[in-house]
C-alpha positions as CSV (number, residue, x, y, z in Angstrom):
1,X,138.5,19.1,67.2
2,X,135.4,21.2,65.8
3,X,136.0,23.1,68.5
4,X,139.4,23.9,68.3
5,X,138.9,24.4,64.5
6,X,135.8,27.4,65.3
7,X,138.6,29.2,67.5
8,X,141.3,28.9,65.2
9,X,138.4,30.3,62.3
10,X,137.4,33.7,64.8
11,X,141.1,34.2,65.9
12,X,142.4,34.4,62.1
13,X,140.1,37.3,61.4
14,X,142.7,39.5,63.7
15,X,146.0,39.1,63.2
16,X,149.0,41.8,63.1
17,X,150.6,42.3,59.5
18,X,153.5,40.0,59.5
19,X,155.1,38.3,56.5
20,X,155.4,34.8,58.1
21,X,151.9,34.8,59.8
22,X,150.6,35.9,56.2
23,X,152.3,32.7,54.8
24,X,151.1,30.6,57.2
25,X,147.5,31.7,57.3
26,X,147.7,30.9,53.0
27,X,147.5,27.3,53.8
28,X,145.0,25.4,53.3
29,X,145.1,23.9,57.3
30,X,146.4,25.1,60.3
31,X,147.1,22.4,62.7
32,X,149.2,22.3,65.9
33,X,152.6,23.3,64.9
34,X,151.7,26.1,63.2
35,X,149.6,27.3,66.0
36,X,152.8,27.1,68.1
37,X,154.6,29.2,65.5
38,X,151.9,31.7,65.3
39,X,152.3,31.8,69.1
40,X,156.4,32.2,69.1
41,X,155.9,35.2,66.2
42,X,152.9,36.7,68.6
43,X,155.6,37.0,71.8
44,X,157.6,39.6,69.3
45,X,154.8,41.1,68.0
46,X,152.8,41.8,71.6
47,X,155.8,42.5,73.7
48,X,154.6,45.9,74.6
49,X,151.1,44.5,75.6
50,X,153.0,42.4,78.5
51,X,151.4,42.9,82.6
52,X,153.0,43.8,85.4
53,X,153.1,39.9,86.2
54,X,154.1,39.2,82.9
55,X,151.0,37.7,81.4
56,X,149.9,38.8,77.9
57,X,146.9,41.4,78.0
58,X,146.8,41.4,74.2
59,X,143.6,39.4,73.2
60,X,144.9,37.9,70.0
61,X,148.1,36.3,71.8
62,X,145.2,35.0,74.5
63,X,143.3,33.3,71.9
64,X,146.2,31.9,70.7
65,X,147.3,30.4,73.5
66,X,144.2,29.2,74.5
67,X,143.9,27.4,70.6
68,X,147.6,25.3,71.9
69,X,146.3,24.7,74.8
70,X,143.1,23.6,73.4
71,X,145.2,21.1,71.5
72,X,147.6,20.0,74.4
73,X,144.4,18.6,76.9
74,X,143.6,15.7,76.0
75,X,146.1,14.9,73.7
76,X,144.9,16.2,70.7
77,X,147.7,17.3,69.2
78,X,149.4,14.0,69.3
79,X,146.9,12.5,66.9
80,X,147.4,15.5,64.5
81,X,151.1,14.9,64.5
82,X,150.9,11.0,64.1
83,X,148.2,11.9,60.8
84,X,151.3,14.6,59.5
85,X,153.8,12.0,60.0
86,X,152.1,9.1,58.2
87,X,151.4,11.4,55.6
């Protein structure tokens, strides 16, 4: 998770200006789910930087999705959720 959490800390320091990513960012933690949604709002925002094979060349939506995927091996973000939910 310390991992996850020093990506999430060097990927924040460049992000587009967008009113939703702002207010997401103003929390106190990101956690899965709102990587996911800063992920979604990236694919408007980085259209234009799409490949020829369709594949993000934009470095911030590459951080970003390696941040989910991060989360995804192992399961990680299934213990995050269960702690949200019990919350």
């Amino acid at each position: 998770v310390l991992a996850i959490r020093q990506k999430i800390d060097a990927a924040i320091q460049d992000m587009p200006e967008n009113e939703e990513i702002k207010q997401l960012l103003a929390g106190a933690y990101l956690h899965y789910f709102h990587c996911l949604r800063i992920v979604e709002i990236l694919k408007g925002t980085e259209a234009s930087t799409k490949n020829l094979f369709g594949r993000y060349s934009s470095q911030r939506m590459k951080d970003w999705q390696e941040i989910v995927s991060l989360y995804e091996k192992e399961n990680t973000y299934l213990g995050k959720a269960a702690l949200a939910a019990g919350r």
